[in-house]
Structure formats: structure tokens, C-alpha cells
N, C-alpha and C positions, 0 to 999 in steps of 0.2 A: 593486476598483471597476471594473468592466466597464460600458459602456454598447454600447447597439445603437438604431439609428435602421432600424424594421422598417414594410414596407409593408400594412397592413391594412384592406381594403372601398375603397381609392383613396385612403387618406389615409395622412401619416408619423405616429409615434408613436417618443417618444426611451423607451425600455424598459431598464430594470436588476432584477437579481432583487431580488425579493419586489416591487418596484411596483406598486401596480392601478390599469390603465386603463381609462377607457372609451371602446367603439369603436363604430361602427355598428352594429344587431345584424346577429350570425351568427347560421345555425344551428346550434342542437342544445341541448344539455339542462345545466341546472348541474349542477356534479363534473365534469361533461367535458372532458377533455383535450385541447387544441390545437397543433396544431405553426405554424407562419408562415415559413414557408422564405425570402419576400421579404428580405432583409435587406440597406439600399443601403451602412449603413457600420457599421464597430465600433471600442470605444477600447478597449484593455486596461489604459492608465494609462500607456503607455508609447508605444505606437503605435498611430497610426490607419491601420485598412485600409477604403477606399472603391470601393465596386464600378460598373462599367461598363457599367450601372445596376446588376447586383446581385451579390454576394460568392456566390460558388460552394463550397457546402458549408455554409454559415453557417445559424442557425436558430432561432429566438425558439418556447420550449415556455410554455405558460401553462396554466391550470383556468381554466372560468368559473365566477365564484360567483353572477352571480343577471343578471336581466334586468330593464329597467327605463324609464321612459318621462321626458326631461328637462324642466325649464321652461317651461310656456307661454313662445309667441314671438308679440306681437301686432300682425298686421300690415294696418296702419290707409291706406286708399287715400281721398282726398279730392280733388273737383275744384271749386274756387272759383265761384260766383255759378251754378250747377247744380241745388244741391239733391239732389248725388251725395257719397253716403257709403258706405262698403264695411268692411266687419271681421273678418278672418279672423285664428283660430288656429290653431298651429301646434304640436304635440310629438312628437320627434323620440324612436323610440326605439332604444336602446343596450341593448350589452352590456357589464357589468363582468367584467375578464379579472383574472386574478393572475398577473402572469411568474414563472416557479419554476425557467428557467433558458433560459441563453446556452448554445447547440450551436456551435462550432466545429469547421474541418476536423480531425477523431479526437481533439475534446478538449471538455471542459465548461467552463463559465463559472469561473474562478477561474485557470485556465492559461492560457498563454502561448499564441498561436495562430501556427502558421507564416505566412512572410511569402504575403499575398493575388497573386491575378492582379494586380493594381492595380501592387502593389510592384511585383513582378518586372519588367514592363512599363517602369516608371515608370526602371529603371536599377540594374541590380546587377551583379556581375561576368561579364563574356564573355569566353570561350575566346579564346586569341591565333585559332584557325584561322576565327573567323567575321570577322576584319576583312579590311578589302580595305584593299590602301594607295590613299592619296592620290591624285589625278591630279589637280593645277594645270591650273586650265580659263585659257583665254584667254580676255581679254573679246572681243566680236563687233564686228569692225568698225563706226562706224557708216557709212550710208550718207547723203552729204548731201540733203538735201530739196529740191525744185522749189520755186519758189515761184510761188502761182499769180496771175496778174494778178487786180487789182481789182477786183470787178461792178461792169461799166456800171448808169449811172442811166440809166433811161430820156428822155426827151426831153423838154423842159418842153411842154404842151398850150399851141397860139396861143391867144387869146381869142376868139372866136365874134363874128362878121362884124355891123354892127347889119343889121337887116333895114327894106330900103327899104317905107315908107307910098306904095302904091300908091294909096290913097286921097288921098292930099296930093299927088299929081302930077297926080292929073286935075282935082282943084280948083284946083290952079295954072294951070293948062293953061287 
């Protein structure tokens, strides 16, 4: 039981042999043979290798058996107290693929695949000569911080002086 999660027309597709999927259409002709080199991850039943974005060597072979056009999709646009109504449809077409097999690196779907870049990467055994030993860091002094005086508030504004009625003084007067 082998699975593969393979990249095809910009979409994932989880693929195992003999499955048939449908995919965006590609070109070319039914009976035809396809390879899909995309392939982001694989399970053998035992282990899973996940690529960084994709598995190096890995490879999703399929036939296509026929080409085909999917469900109306109807897509109804309406704007309230307008008098606007809109009605489009929509069918999208596809290709139906048959997987006929999992390519791994110098092996076919049913074997055991050596461990991926992913593993390897991820932590397996290293030569004593690639470690460097230890060097105990000291932490960094810290240094104490200034601290900075307060912002001044500005000055409270006087109130504004009343202004003398020159006209009420020569009436007095």
C-alpha cells in the first residue's frame, strides 16, 4: 500500500496504483502515457518521505483514459431593489488519469524506497569527524541603562485678558 501526494496543472492529488483521477485537462490523446515527476510526499506503509517542496527522483506514471467536461456550476449575481439579475454557467473541463505506478529513486511501487533528502537532512548518523566540540559561551555582561528624565508638560496657557469696551468709556465719560 504505497501512497504519493503528486503536484498536477497546480493542484495536490493523493494517488495510489490503479486509482483514477480527475485532473485539470492536459494535453494529449487517450492511451497516452504520462509521467508527473512533482511529487511533494510518499508513504510506503512504513515510512513517510516529504520533499522540500519536492522528492528528488520520485515519480507518479499514469494512462489517460478519456477527457470530459464536469457539472454545470451556476453562478447567480443579484443586486437588490436594481432590477439587476446576472446568470452565468460554468463547466470546467477534465482529464481522467489511471495511476499504473509509483517510480521511486531505482525502485517501483511495491519496494521499499531509500531514505529521501528529507530524512537524511532531518538527522541520521554523522561521522565523529564532522562534530566540532563544545565551546561554553559566556553570557554578555549586561550593561546598566540610563535612565531618562521625564518629558516636560508644557506650561498651562493664562486665560485671555477681557477686552476693554471702548465704547462704554466714552459713554461714561
Amino acid at each position: 500500500m504505497n501512497f504519493a501526494v503528486v503536484e498536477i496543472a497546480g493542484k495536490q492529488f493523493l494517488a495510489e496504483k490503479g486509482d483514477i483521477i480527475e485532473v485539470p485537462k492536459i494535453p494529449g490523446s487517450t492511451g497516452e502515457k504520462l509521467t508527473f515527476p512533482s511529487v511533494l510526499l510518499y508513504w510506503d506503509g512504513k515510512k513517510i518521505s516529504v520533499g522540500r517542496p519536492r522528492l528528488q527522483g520520485f515519480a507518479v506514471e499514469g494512462r489517460i483514459l478519456e477527457f470530459g467536461r464536469s457539472p454545470k456550476v451556476v453562478v447567480y449575481k443579484y443586486k437588490r431593489r436594481k432590477d439587476s439579475h446576472r446568470k452565468i454557467g460554468h463547466r470546467q473541463d477534465f482529464t481522467r488519469v489511471e495511476i499504473e505506478k509509483i517510480t521511486t529513486p531505482g525502485k517501483t511501487s511495491g519496494e521499499s524506497a531509500p531514505p529521501s533528502v528529507a530524512e537524511k537532512s532531518a538527522g541520521g548518523p554523522k561521522s565523529p569527524a564532522a562534530k566540532k566540540p563544545a565551546v561554553a559561551k559566556k553570557p554578555a555582561a549586561k550593561k546598566p541603562t540610563a535612565k531618562k528624565p521625564a518629558a516636560k508638560k508644557p506650561a498651562a496657557k493664562k486665560p485671555a485678558a477681557k477686552k476693554k469696551a471702548s465704547s462704554t468709556k466714552a459713554a461714561a465719560e
